[in-house]
C-alpha positions in Angstrom: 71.9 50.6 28.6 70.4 49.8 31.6 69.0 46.5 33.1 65.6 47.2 33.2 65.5 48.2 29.2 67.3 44.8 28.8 65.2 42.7 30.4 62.1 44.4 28.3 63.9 44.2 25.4 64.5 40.4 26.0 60.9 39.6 26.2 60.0 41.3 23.4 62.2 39.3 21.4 61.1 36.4 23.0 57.6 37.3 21.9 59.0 37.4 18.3 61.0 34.7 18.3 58.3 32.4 19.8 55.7 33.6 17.5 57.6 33.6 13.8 58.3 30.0 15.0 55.1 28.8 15.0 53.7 30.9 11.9 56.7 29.1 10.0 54.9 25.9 10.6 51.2 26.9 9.7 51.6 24.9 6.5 52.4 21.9 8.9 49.5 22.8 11.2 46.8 22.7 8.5 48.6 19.6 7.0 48.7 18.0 10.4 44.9 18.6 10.9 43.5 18.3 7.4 42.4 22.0 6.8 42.3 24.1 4.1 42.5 28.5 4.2 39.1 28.9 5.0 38.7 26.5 8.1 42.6 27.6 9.4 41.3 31.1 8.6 38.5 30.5 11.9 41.2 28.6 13.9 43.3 31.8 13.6 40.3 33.9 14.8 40.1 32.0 17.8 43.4 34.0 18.7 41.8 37.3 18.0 38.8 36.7 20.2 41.4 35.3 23.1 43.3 38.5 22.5 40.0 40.9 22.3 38.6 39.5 25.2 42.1 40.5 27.4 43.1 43.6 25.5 40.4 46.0 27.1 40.9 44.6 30.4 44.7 44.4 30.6 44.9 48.0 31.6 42.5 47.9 34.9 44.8 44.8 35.9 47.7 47.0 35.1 46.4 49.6 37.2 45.4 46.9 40.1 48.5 44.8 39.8 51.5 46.5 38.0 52.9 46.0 34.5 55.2 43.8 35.7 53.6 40.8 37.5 51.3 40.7 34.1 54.1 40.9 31.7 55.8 37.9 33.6 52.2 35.9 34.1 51.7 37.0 30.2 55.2 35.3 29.2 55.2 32.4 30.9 52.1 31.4 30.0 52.6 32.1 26.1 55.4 30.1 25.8 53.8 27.0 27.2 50.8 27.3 25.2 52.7 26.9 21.9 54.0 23.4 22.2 50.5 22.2 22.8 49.2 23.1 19.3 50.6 19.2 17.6 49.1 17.7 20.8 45.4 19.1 20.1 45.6 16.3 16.7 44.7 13.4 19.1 41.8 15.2 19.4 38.4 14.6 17.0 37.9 17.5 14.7 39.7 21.1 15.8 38.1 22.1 18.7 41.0 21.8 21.0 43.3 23.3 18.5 40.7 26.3 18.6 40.9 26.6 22.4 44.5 26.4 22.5 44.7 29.3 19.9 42.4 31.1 22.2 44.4 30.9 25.1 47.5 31.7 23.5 45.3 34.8 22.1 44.4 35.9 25.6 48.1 35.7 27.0 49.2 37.3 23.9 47.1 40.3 24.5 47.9 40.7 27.8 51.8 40.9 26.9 51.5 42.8 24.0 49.7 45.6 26.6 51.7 45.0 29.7 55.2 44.7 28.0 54.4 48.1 26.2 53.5 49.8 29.4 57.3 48.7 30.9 59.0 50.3 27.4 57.1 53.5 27.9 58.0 54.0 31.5 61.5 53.0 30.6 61.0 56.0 27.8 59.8 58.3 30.3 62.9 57.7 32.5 65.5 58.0 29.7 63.4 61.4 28.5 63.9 60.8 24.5 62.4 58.4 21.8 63.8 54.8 22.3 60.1 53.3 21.9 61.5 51.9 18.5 64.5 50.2 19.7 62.3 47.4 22.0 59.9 46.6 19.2 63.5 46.0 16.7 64.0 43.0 19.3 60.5 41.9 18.6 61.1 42.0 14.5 64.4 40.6 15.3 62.8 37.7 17.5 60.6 37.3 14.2 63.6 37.1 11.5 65.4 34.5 14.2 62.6 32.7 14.7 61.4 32.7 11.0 64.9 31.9 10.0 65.1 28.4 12.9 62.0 27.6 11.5 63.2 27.2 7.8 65.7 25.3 9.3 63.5 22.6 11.4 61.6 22.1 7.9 64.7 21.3 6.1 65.4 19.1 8.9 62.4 17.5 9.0 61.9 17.9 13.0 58.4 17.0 13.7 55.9 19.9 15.2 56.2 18.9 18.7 59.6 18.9 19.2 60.4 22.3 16.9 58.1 23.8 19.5 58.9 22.4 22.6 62.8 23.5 22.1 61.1 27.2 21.2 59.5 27.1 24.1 62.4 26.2 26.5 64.2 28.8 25.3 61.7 31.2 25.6 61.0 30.2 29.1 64.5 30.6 30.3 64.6 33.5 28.8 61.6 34.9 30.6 62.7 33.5 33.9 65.9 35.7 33.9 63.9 39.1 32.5 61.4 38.9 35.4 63.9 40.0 37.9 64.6 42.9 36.3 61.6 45.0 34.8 60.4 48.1 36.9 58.7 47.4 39.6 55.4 49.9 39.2 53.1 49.2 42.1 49.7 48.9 41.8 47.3 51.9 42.2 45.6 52.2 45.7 41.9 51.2 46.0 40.6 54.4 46.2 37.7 54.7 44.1 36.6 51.0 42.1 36.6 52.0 38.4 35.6 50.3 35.5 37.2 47.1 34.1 36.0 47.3 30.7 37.4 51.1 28.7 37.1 51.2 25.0 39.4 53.9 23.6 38.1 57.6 23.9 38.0 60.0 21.0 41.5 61.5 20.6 43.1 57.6 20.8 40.4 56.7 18.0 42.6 58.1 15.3 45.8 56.9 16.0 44.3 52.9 16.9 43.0 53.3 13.1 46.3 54.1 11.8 47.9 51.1 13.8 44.9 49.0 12.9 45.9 49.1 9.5 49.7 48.6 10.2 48.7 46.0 12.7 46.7 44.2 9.9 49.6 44.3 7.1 51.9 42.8 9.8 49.5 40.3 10.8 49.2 39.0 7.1 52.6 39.0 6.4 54.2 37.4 9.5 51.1 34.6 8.9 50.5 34.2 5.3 54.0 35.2 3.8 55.4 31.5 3.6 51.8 30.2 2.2 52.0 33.2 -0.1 55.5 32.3 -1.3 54.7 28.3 -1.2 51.5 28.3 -3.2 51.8 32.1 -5.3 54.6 32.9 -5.9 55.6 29.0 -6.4 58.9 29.1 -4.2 60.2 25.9 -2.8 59.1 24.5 0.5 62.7 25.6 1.9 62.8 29.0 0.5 59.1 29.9 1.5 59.9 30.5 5.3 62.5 33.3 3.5 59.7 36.0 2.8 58.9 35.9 6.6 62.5 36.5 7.2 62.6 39.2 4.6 59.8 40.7 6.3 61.3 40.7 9.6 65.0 41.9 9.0 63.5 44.8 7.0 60.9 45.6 10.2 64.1 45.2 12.5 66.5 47.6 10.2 63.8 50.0 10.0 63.6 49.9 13.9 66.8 50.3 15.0 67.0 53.5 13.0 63.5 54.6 13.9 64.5 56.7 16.9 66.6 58.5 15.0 64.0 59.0 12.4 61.8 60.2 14.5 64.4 63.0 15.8 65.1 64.1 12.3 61.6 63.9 10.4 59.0 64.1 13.0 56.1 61.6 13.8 53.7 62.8 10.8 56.1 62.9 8.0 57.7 60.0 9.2 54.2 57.9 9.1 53.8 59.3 6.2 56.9 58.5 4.1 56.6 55.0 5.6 52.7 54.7 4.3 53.7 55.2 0.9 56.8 52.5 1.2 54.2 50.0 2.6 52.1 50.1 -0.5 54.5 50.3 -2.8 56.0 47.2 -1.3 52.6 45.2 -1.7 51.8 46.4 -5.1 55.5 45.0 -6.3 54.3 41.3 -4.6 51.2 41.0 -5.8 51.5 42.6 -9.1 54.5 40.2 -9.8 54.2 36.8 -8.1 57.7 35.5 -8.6 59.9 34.4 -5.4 62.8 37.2 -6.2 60.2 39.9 -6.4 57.8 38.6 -3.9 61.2 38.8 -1.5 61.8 42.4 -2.4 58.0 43.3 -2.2 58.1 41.7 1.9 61.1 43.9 2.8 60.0 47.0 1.1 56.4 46.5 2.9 58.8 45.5 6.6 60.6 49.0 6.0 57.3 51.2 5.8 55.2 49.2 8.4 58.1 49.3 10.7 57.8 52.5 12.4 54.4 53.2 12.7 53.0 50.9 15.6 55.8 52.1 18.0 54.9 55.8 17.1 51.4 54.9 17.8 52.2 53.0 20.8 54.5 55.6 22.1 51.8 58.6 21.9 49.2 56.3 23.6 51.6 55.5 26.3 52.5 59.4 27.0 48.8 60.7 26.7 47.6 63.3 28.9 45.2 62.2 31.9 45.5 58.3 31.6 47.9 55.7 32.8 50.4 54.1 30.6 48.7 51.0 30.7 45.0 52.2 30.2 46.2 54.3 27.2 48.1 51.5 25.7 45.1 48.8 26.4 42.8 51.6 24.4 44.5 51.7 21.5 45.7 48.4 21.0 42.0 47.5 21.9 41.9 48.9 18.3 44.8 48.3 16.6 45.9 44.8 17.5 42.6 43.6 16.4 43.9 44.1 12.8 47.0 42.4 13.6 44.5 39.2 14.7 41.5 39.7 12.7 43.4 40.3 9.5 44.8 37.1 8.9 41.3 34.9 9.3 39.7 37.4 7.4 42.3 36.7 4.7 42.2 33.1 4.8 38.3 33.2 4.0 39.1 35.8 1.6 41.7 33.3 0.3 39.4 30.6 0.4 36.5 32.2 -1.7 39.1 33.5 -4.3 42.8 33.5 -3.9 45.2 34.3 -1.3 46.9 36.9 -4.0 43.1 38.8 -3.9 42.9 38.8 -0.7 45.9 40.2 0.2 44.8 42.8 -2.0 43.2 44.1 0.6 46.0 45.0 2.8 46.9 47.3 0.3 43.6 49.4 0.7 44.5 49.3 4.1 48.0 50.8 3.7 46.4 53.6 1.6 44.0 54.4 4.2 46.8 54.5 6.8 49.1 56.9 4.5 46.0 59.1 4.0 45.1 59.4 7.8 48.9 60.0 8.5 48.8 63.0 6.8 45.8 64.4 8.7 47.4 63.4 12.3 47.5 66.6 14.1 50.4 65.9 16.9 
């Protein structure tokens, strides 16, 4: 394995890691702050309006400054971001909680793009599907980090420090990858184009289908401990488990997803792992118990698990564009479910119950399985 793949692979763990942490600790954050579903649901969108705002511009910075200068900017300034969250409560009201969210929305964007673009020119150089493989470091970052966060609740660490020790690590992390990732350089200035691209007709189909992906992994990795807390009545140290269900079954089906795709195809494969999704969701809503719930969140990890690399992988490799402008088009429409989806489900939550409103994600699944089949590759 080369250097380069390491290094990427590092800071999508890191990205992960750093992430599960802090959505292990939203029950702490609202209790911390005094907020119920509904109000958390709008501090949550904050992030997806940071992260809308940067998606559709990541790739013209891409193409201005290289992948690599805004996958290390990106890092670095997500990881410090985090430990500021407990500091915001000095604060009247949540408006400095909301602008911290935002920012860590806008640098989350930006990585999520830019770190993409590095793992599909690593893919192009190795000549073979190994888009998979970095996004099992980011679902392994996410059972990790889900798993340390169980364990700073049991130890009763207070928010601030939990985060500021994530951070660190996340930090030296990144300081040891940035020497290492590919150094693209940035497009000469022949012609100025336009900042602003909003995906174009053939990456409209395949943002939808990660859209709806995006959206199921967005509500798990953020409202799988409250589900487990308050639903399915699990203690308050075995709620942080359905996270890490979630994210060892993403990770298992990752690290065989290559392989997978070798063997069955893109379509079927998307397919197959549709069908999984739902069936997953309907065993955890349909039975809110904390054994079942556990076996609905790795059923649901197994199906989504493929199908955002497989999307991210054909917008990456698409005819006429730039890695990074294909990439910023489709996440442009698929990330937004991964950040929309959980405010939307804390109002949803909020008006009825969170059990109703995850209800919805299992629309969503269906819709994905049913445009999977009509993907034309």
């Amino acid at each position: 394995m080369t250097t380069p793949r390491i290094a990427v692979k590092l800071v999508f763990f890191i990205n992960g890691f750093v992430h599960a942490n802090l959505a292990a600790r939203f029950p702490k954050v609202q209790e911390l702050f005094q907020v119920n579903d509904g109000t958390f649901g709008f501090v949550l969108l904050a992030t997806s309006l940071g992260a809308l705002v940067a998606m559709p511009f990541t790739g013209w910075l891409i193409i201005r400054n290289g992948s690599r200068r805004i996958t290390i900017a990106s890092s670095f300034l997500y990881c410090v971001f985090v430990p500021l969250v407990p500091l915001t409560s000095a604060l009247p009201g949540i408006v400095g909680l909301l602008l911290v969210f935002f920012a860590m929305g806008i640098t989350a964007g930006m990585l999520d793009v830019s770190m993409n673009a590095q793992a599909v020119m690593i893919e192009q150089q190795y000549r073979k599907p190994i888009m998979t493989s970095f996004h099992a470091l980011f679902s392994i970052g996410m059972a990790i980090g889900a798993g340390c966060g169980a364990l700073f609740v049991k130890l009763d660490t207070s928010l601030f420090i939990h985060l500021t020790i994530i951070t660190a690590l996340g930090l030296v992390g990144a300081a040891w990858s940035r020497f290492h990732f590919i150094h693209d350089k940035p497009a000469q200035k022949k012609s100025e184009g336009p900042a602003f691209r909003l995906p174009n007709a053939a990456m409209v189909g395949i943002g939808i289908i990660a859209f709806c992906s995006m959206l199921g992994e967005g509500a798990m990795a953020d409202w799988s401990t409250n589900y487990m807390q308050n639903i399915a009545l699990a203690s308050k140290v075995l709620a942080p488990i359905g996270l890490t269900t979630f994210a060892i079954a993403m990770t298992t089906g990752r690290i065989f997803g290559d392989s997978a795709r070798l063997t069955w195809g893109d379509k079927k494969l998307m397919i197959a792992c549709g069908v999984l999704a739902t069936l997953g969701i309907a065993l955890l809503l349909g039975f809110p118990h904390p054994v079942a719930a556990i076996v609905g969140f790795f059923l649901t990890g197994i199906g989504l698990s493929v199908i955002v690399p497989i999307a991210y992988s054909i917008a990456g490799n698409a005819k006429g564009l730039p890695p990074g402008v294909g990439l910023a088009m489709v996440t442009t429409v698929g990330y937004s479910g991964f950040l929309f989806g959980p405010p939307l489900i804390g109002l949803l939550a909020d008006w009825y119950t969170l059990r109703i409103a995850l209800g919805l994600v299992g629309i969503l699944f269906v819709i994905m399985t049913l445009l999977s089949a009509r993907y034309k590759s």
